[in-house]
N, CA, C, O and CB atoms as a CASP TS submission, in Angstrom:
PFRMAT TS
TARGET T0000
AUTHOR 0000-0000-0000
METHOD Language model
MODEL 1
PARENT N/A
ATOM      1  N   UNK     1     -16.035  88.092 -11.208  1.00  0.00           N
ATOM      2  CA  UNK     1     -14.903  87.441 -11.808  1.00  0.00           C
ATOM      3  C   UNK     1     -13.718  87.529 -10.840  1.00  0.00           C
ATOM      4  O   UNK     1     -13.264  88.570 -10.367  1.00  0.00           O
ATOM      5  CB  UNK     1     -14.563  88.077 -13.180  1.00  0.00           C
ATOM      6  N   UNK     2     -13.247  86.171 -10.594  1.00  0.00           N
ATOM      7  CA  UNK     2     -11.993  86.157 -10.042  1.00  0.00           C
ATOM      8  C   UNK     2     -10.718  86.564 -10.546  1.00  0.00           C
ATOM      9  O   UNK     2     -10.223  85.807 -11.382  1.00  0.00           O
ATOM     10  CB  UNK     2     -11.844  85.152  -9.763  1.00  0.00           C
ATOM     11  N   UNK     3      -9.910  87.845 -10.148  1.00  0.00           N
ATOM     12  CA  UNK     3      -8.897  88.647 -10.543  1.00  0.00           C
ATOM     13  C   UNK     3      -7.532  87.842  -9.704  1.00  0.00           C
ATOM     14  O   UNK     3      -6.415  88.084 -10.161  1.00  0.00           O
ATOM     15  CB  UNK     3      -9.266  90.348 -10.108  1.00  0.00           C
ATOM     16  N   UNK     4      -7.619  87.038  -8.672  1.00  0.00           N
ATOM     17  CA  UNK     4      -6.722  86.828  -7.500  1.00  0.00           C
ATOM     18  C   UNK     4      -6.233  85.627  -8.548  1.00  0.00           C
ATOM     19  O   UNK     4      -7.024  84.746  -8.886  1.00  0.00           O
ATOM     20  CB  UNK     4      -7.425  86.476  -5.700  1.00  0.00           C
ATOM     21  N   UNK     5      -4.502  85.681  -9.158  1.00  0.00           N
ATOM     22  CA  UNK     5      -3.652  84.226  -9.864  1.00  0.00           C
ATOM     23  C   UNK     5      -2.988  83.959  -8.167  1.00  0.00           C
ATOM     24  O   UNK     5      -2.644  84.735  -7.275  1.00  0.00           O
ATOM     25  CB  UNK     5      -1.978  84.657 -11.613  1.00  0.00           C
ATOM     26  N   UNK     6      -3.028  82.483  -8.291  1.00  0.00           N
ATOM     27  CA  UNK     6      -1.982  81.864  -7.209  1.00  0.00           C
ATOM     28  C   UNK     6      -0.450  81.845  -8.089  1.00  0.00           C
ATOM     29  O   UNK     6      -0.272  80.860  -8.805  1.00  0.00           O
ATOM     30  CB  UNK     6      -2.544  80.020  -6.660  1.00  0.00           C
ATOM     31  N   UNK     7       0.346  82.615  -8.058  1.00  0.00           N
ATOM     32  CA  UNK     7       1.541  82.006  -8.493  1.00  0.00           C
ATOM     33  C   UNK     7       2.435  81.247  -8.006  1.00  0.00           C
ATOM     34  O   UNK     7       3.042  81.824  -7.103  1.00  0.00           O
ATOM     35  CB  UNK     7       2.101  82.636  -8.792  1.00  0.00           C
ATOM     36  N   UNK     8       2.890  79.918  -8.251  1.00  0.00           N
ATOM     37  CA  UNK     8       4.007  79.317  -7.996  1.00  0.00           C
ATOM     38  C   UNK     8       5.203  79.038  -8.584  1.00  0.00           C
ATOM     39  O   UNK     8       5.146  79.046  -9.814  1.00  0.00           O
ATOM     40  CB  UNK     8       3.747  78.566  -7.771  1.00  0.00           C
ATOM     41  N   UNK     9       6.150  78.820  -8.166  1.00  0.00           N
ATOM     42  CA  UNK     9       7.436  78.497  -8.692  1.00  0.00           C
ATOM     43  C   UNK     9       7.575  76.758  -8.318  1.00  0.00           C
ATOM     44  O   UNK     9       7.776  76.465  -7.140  1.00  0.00           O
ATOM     45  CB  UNK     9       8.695  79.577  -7.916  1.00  0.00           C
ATOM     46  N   UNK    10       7.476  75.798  -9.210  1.00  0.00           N
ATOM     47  CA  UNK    10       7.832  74.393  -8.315  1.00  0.00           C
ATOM     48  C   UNK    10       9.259  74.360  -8.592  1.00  0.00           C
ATOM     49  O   UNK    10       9.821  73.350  -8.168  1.00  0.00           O
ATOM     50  CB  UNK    10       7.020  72.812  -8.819  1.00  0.00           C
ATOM     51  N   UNK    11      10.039  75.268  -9.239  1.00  0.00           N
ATOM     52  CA  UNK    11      11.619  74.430  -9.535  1.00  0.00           C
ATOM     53  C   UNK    11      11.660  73.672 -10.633  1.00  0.00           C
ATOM     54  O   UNK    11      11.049  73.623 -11.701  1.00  0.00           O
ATOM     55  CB  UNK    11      12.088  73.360  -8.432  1.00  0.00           C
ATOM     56  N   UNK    12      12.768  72.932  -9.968  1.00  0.00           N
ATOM     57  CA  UNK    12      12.770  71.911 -11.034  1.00  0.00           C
ATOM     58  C   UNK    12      12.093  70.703 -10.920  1.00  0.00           C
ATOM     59  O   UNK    12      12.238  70.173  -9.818  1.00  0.00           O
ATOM     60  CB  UNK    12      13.957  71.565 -11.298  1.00  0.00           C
ATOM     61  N   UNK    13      11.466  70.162 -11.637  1.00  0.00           N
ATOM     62  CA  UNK    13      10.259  68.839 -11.154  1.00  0.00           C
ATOM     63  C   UNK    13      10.378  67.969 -12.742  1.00  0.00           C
ATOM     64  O   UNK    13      10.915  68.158 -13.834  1.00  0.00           O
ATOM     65  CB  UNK    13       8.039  69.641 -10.726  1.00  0.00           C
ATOM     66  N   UNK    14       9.777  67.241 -12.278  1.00  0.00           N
ATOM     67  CA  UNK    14       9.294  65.644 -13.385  1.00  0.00           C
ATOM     68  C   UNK    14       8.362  66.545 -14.416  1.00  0.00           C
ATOM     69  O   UNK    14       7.628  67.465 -14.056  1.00  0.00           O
ATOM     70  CB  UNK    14       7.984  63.938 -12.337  1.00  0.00           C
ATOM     71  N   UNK    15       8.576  66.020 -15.959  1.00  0.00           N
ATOM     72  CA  UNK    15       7.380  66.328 -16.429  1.00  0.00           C
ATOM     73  C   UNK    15       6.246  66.176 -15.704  1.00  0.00           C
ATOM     74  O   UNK    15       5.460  66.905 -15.099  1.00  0.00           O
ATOM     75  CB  UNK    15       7.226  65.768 -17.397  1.00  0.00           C
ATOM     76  N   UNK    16       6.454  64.412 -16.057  1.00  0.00           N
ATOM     77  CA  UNK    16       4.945  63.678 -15.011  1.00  0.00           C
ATOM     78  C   UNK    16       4.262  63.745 -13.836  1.00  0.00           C
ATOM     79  O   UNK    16       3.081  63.425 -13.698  1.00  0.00           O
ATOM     80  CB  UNK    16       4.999  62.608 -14.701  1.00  0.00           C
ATOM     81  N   UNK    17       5.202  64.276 -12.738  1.00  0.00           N
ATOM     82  CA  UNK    17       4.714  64.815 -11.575  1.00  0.00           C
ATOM     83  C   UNK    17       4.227  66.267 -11.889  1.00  0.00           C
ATOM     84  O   UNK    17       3.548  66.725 -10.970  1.00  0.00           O
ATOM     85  CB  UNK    17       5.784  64.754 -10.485  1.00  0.00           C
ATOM     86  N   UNK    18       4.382  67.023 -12.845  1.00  0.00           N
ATOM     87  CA  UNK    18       3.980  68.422 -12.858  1.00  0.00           C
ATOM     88  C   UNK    18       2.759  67.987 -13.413  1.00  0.00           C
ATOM     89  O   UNK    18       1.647  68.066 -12.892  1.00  0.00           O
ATOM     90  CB  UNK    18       4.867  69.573 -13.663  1.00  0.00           C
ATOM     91  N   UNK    19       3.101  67.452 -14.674  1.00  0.00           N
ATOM     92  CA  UNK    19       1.420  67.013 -15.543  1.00  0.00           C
ATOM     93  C   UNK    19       0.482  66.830 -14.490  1.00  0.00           C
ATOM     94  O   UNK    19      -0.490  67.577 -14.606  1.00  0.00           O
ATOM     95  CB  UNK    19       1.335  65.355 -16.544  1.00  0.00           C
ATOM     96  N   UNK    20       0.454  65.946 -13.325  1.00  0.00           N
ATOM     97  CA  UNK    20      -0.589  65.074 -12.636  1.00  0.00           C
ATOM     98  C   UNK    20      -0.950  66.269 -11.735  1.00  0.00           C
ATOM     99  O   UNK    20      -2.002  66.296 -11.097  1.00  0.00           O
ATOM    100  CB  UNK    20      -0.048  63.530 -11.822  1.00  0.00           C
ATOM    101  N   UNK    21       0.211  67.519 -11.700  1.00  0.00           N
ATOM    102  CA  UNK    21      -0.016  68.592 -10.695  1.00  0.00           C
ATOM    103  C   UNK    21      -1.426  69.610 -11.040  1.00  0.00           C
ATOM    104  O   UNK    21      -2.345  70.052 -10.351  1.00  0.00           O
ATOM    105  CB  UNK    21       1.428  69.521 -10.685  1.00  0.00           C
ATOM    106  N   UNK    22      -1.009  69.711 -12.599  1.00  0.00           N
ATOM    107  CA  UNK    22      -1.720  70.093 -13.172  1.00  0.00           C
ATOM    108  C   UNK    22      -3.140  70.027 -13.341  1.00  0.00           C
ATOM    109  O   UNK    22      -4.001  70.907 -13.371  1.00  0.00           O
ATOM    110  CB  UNK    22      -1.297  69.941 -13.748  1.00  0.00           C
ATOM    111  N   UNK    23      -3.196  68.458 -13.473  1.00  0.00           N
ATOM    112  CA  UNK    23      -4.569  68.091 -13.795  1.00  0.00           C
ATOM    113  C   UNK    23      -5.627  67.726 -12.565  1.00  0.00           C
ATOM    114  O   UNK    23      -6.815  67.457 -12.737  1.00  0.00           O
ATOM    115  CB  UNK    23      -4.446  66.897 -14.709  1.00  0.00           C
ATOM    116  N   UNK    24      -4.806  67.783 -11.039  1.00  0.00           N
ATOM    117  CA  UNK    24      -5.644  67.916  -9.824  1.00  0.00           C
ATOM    118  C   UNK    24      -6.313  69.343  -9.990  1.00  0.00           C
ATOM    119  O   UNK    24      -7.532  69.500  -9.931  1.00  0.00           O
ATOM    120  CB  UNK    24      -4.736  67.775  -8.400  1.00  0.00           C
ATOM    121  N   UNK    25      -5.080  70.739 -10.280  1.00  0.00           N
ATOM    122  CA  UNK    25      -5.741  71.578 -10.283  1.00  0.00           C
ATOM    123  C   UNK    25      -6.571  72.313 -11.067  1.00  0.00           C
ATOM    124  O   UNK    25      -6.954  73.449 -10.786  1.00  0.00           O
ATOM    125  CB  UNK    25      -5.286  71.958  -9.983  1.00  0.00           C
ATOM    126  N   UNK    26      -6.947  71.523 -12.328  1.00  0.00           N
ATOM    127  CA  UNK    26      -8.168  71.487 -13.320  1.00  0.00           C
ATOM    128  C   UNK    26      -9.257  71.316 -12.588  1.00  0.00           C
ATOM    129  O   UNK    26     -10.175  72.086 -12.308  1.00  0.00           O
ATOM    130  CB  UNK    26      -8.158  70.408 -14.379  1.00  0.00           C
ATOM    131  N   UNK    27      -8.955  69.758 -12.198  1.00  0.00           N
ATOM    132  CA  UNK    27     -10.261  68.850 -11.841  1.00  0.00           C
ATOM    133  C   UNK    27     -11.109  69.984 -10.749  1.00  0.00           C
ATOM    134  O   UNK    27     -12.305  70.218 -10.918  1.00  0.00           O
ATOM    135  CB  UNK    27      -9.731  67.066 -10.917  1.00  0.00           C
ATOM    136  N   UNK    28     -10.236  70.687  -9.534  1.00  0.00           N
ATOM    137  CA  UNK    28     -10.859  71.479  -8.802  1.00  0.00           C
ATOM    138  C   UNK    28     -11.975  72.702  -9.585  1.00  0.00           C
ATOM    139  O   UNK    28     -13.155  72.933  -9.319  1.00  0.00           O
ATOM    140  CB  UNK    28      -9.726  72.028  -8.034  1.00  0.00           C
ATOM    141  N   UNK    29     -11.260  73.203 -10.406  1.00  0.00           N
ATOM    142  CA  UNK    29     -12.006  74.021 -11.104  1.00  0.00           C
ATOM    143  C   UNK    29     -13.424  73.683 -11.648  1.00  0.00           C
ATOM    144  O   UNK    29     -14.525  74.214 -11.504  1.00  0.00           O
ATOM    145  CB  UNK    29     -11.267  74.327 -12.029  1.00  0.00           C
ATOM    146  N   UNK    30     -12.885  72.382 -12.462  1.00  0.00           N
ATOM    147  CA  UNK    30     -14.052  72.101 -13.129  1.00  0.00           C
ATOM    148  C   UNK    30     -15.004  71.519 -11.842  1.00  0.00           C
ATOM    149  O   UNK    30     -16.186  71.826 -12.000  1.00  0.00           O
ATOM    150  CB  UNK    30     -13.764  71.010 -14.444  1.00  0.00           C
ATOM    151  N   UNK    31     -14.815  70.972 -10.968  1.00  0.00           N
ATOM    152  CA  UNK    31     -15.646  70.704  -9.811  1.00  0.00           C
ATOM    153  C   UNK    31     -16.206  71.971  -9.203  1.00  0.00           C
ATOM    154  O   UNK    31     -17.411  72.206  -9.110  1.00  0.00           O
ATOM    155  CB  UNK    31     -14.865  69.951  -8.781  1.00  0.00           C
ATOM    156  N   UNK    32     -15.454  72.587  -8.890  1.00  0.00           N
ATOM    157  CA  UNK    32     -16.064  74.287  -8.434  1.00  0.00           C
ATOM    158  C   UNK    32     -17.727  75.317  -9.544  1.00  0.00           C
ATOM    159  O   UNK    32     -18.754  75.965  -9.343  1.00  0.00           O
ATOM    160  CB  UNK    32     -14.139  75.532  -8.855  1.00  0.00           C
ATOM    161  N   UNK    33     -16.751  74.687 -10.799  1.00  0.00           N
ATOM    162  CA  UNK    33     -17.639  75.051 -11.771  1.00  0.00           C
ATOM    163  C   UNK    33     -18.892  74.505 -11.527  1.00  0.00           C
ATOM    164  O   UNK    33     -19.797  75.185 -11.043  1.00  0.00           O
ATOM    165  CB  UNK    33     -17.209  74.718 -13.003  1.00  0.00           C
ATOM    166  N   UNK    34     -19.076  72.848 -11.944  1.00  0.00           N
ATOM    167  CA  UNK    34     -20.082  72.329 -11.273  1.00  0.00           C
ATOM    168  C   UNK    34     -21.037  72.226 -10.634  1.00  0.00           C
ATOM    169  O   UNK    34     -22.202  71.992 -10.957  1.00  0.00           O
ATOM    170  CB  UNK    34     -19.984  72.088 -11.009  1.00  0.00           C
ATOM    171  N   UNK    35     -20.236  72.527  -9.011  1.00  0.00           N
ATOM    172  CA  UNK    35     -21.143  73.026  -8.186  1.00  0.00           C
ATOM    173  C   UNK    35     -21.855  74.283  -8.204  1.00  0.00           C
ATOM    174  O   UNK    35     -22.972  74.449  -7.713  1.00  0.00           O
ATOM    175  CB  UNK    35     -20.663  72.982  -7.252  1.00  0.00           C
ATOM    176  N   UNK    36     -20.842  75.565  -9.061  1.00  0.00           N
ATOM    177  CA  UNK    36     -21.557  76.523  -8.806  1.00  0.00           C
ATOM    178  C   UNK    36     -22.930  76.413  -9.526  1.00  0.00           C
ATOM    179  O   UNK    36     -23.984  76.884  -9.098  1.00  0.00           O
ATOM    180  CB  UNK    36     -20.834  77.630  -9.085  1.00  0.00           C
ATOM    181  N   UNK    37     -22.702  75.480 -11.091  1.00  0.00           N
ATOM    182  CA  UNK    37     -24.602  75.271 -11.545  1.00  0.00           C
ATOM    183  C   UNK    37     -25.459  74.721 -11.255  1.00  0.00           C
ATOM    184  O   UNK    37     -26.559  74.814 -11.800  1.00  0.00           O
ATOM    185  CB  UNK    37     -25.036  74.902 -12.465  1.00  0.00           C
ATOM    186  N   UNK    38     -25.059  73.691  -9.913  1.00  0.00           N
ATOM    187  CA  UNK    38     -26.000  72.750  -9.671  1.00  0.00           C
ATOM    188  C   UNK    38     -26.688  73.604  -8.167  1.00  0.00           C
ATOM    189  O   UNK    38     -27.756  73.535  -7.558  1.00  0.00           O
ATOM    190  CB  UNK    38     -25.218  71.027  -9.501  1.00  0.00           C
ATOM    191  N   UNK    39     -25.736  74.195  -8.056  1.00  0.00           N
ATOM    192  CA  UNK    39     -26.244  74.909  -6.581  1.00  0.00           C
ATOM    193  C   UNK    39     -26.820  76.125  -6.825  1.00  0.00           C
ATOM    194  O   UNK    39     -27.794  76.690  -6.327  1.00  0.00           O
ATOM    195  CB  UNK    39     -25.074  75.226  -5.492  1.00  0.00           C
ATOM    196  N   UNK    40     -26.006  76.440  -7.722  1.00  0.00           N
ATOM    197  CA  UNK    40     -26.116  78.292  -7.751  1.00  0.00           C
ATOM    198  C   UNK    40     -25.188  78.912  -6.513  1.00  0.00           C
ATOM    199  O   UNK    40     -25.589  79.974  -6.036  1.00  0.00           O
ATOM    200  CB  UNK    40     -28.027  78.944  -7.395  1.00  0.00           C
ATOM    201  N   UNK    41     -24.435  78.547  -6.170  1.00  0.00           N
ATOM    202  CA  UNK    41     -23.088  78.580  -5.062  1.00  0.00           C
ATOM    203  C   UNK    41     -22.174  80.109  -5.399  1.00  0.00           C
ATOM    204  O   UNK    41     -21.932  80.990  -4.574  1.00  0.00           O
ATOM    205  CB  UNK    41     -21.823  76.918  -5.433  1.00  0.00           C
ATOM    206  N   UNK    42     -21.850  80.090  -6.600  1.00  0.00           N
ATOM    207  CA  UNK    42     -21.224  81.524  -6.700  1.00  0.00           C
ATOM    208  C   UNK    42     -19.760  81.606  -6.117  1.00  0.00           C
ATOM    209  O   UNK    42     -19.146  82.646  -5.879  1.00  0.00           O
ATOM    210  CB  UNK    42     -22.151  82.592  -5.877  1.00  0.00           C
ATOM    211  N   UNK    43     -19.377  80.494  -5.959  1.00  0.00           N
ATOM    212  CA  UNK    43     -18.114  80.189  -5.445  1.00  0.00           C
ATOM    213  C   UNK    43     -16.980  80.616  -6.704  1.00  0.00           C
ATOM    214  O   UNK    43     -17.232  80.258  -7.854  1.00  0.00           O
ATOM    215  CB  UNK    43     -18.105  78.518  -4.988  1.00  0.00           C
ATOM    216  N   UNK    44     -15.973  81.244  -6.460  1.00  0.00           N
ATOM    217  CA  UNK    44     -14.948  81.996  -7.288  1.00  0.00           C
ATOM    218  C   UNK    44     -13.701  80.476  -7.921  1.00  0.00           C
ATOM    219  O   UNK    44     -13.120  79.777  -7.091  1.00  0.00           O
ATOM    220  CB  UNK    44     -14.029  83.469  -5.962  1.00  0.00           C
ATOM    221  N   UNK    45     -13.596  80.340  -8.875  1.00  0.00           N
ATOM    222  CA  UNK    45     -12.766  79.425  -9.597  1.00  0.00           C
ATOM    223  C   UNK    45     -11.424  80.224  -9.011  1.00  0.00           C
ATOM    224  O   UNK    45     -11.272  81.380  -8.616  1.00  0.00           O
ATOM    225  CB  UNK    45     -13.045  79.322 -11.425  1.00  0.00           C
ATOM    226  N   UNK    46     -10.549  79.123  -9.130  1.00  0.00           N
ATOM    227  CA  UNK    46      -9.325  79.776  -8.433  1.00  0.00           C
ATOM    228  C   UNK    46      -8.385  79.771  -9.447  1.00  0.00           C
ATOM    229  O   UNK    46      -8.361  78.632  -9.913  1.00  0.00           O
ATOM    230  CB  UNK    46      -8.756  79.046  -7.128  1.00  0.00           C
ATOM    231  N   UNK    47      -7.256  80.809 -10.259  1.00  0.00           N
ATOM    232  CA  UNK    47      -6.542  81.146 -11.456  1.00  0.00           C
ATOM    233  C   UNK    47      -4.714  80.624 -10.922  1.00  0.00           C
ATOM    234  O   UNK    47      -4.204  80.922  -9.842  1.00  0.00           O
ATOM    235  CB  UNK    47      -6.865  83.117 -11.848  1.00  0.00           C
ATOM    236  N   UNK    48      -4.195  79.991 -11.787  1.00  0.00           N
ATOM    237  CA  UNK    48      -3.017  79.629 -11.332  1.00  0.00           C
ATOM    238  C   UNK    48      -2.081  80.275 -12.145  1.00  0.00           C
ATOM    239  O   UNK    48      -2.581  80.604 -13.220  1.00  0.00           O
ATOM    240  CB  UNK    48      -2.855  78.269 -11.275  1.00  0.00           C
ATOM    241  N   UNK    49      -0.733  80.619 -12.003  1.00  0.00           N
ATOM    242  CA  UNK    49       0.087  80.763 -12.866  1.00  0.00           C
ATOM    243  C   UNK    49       1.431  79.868 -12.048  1.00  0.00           C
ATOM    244  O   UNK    49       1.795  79.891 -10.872  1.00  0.00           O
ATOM    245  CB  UNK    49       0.208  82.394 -13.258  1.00  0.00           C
ATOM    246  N   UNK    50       2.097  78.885 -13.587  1.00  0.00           N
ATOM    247  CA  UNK    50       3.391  77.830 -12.762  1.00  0.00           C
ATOM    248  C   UNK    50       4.367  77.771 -13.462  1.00  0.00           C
ATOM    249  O   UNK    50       4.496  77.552 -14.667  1.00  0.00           O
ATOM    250  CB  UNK    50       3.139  76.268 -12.470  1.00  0.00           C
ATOM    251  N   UNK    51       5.307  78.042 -12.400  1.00  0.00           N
ATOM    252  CA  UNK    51       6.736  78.312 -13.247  1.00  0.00           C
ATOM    253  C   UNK    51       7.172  77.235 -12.953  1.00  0.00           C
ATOM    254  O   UNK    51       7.100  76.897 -11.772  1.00  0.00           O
ATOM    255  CB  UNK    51       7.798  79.507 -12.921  1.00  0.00           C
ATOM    256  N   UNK    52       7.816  76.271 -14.010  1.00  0.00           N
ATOM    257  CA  UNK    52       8.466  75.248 -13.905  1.00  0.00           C
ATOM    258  C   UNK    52       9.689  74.918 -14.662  1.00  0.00           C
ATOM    259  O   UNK    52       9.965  75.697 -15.574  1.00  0.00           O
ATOM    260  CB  UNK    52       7.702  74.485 -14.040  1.00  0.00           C
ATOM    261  N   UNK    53      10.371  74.049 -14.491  1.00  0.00           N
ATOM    262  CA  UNK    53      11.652  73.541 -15.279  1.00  0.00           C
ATOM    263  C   UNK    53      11.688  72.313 -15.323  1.00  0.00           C
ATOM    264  O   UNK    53      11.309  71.845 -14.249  1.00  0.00           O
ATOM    265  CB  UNK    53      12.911  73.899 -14.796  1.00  0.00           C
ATOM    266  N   UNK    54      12.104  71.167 -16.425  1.00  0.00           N
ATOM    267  CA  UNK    54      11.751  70.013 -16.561  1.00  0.00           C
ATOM    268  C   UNK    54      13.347  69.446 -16.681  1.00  0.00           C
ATOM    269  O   UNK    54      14.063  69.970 -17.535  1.00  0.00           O
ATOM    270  CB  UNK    54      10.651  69.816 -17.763  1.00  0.00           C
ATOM    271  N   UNK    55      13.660  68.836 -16.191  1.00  0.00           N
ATOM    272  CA  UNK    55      15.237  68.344 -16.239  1.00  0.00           C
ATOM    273  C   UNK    55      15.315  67.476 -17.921  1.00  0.00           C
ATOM    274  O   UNK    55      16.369  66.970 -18.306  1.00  0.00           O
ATOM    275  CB  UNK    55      15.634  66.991 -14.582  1.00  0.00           C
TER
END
């Protein structure tokens, strides 16, 4: 199990640009996931934590 969070701070940002930020770094996961069943790869999902502010 992956213990390592990336934390970021983006500031202040767009809802919508954060949303779309967001959902690239899903898609990776769930792609990581993926591969790890189709391969058996064992590759570590990567954990985010994001501090944001929405004007």
């Amino acid at each position: 199990m992956n213990k390592i969070v990336a934390v970021e701070d983006l500031g202040l940002k767009d809802y919508k640009d954060t949303w779309d930020y967001q959902e690239e770094l899903f898609k990776n996961i769930v792609d990581t996931k993926i591969k790890n069943r189709r391969e058996e790869a064992g590759l570590e999902t990567p954990n985010h934590f994001l501090f944001v502010e929405h004007p």
